[in-house]
C-alpha positions as a Markdown table, in Angstrom:
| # | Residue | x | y | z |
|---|---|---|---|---|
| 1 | Unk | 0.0 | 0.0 | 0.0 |
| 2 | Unk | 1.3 | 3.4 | -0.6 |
| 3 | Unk | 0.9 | 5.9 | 1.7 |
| 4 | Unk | 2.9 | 9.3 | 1.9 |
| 5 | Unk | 4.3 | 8.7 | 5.7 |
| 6 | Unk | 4.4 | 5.2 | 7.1 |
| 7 | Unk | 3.6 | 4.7 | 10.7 |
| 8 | Unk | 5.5 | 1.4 | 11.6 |
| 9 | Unk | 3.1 | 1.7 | 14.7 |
| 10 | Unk | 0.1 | 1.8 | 12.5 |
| 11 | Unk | -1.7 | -1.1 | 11.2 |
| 12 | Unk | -2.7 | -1.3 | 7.7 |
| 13 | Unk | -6.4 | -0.3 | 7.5 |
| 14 | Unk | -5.3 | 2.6 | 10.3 |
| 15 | Unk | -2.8 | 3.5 | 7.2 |
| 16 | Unk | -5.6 | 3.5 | 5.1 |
| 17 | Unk | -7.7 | 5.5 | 7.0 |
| 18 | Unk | -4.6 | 8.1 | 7.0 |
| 19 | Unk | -4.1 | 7.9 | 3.5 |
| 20 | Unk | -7.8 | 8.4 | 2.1 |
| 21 | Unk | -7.9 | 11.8 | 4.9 |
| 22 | Unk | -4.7 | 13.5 | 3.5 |
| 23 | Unk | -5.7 | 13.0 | 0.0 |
| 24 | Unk | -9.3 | 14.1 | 0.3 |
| 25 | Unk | -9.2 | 16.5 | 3.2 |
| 26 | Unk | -8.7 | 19.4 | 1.0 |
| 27 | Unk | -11.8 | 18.2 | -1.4 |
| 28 | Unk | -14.1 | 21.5 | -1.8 |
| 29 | Unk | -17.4 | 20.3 | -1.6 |
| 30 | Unk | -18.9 | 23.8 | -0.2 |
| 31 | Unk | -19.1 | 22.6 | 2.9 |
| 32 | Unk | -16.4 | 21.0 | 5.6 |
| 33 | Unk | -19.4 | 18.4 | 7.1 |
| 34 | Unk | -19.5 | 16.9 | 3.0 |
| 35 | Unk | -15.9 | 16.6 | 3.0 |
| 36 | Unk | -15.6 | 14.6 | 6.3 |
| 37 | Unk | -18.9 | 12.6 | 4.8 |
| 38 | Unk | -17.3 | 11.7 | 1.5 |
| 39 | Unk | -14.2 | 10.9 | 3.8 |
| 40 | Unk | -16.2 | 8.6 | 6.2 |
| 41 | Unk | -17.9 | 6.7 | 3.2 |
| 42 | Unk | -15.1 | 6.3 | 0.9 |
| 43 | Unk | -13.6 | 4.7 | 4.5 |
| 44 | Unk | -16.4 | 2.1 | 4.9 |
| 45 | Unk | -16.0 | 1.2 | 0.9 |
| 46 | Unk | -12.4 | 0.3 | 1.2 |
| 47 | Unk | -12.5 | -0.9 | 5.0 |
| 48 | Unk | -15.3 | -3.8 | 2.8 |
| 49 | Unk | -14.9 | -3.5 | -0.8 |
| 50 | Unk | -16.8 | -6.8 | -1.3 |
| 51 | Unk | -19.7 | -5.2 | 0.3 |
| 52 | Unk | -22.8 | -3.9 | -0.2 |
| 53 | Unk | -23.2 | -0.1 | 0.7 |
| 54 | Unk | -25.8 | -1.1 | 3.7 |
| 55 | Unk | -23.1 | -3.6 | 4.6 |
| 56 | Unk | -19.8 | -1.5 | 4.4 |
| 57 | Unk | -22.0 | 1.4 | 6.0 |
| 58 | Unk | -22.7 | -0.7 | 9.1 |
| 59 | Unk | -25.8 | 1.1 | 10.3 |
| 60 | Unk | -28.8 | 2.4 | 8.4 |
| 61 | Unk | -27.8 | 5.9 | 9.4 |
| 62 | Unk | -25.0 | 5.5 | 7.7 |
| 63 | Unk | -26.3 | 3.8 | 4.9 |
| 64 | Unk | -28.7 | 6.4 | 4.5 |
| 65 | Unk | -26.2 | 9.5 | 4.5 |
| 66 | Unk | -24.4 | 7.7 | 1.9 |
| 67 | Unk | -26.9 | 7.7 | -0.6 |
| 68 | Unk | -28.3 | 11.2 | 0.3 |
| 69 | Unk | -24.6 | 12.4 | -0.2 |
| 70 | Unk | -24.8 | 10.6 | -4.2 |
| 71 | Unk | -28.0 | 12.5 | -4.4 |
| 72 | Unk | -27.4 | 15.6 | -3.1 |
| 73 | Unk | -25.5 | 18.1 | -6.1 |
């Protein structure tokens, strides 16, 4: 996995966590709560890439934020 700083401490899906915040932290969605959303989801999608969104989501609040977030402009 690549990741910009390794953190021998850190394990790999904590890497990936760190990774997927640097790289979209500084998205401009017009709004910091969107950013950290797109953040959380694209989190649960590579934490369970097999998954469904309801799966990788975990709850339905989750779930549902998701796909208001795809259907919001």
């Amino acid at each position: 996995m690549y990741c910009l700083y390794e953190d021998p401490e850190a394990s790999q899906s904590q890497q990936m966590e760190q990774w997927i915040t640097q790289e979209l932290e500084r998205t401009e969605l017009g709004d910091t709560r969107r950013t950290k959303g797109l953040i959380k989801i694209v989190e649960n999608l590579s934490a369970k890439p097999e998954a469904s969104i309801p799966q990788a989501s975990g709850t339905w609040d989750e779930t549902k934020a998701t796909y208001d977030f795809w259907d919001s402009p």
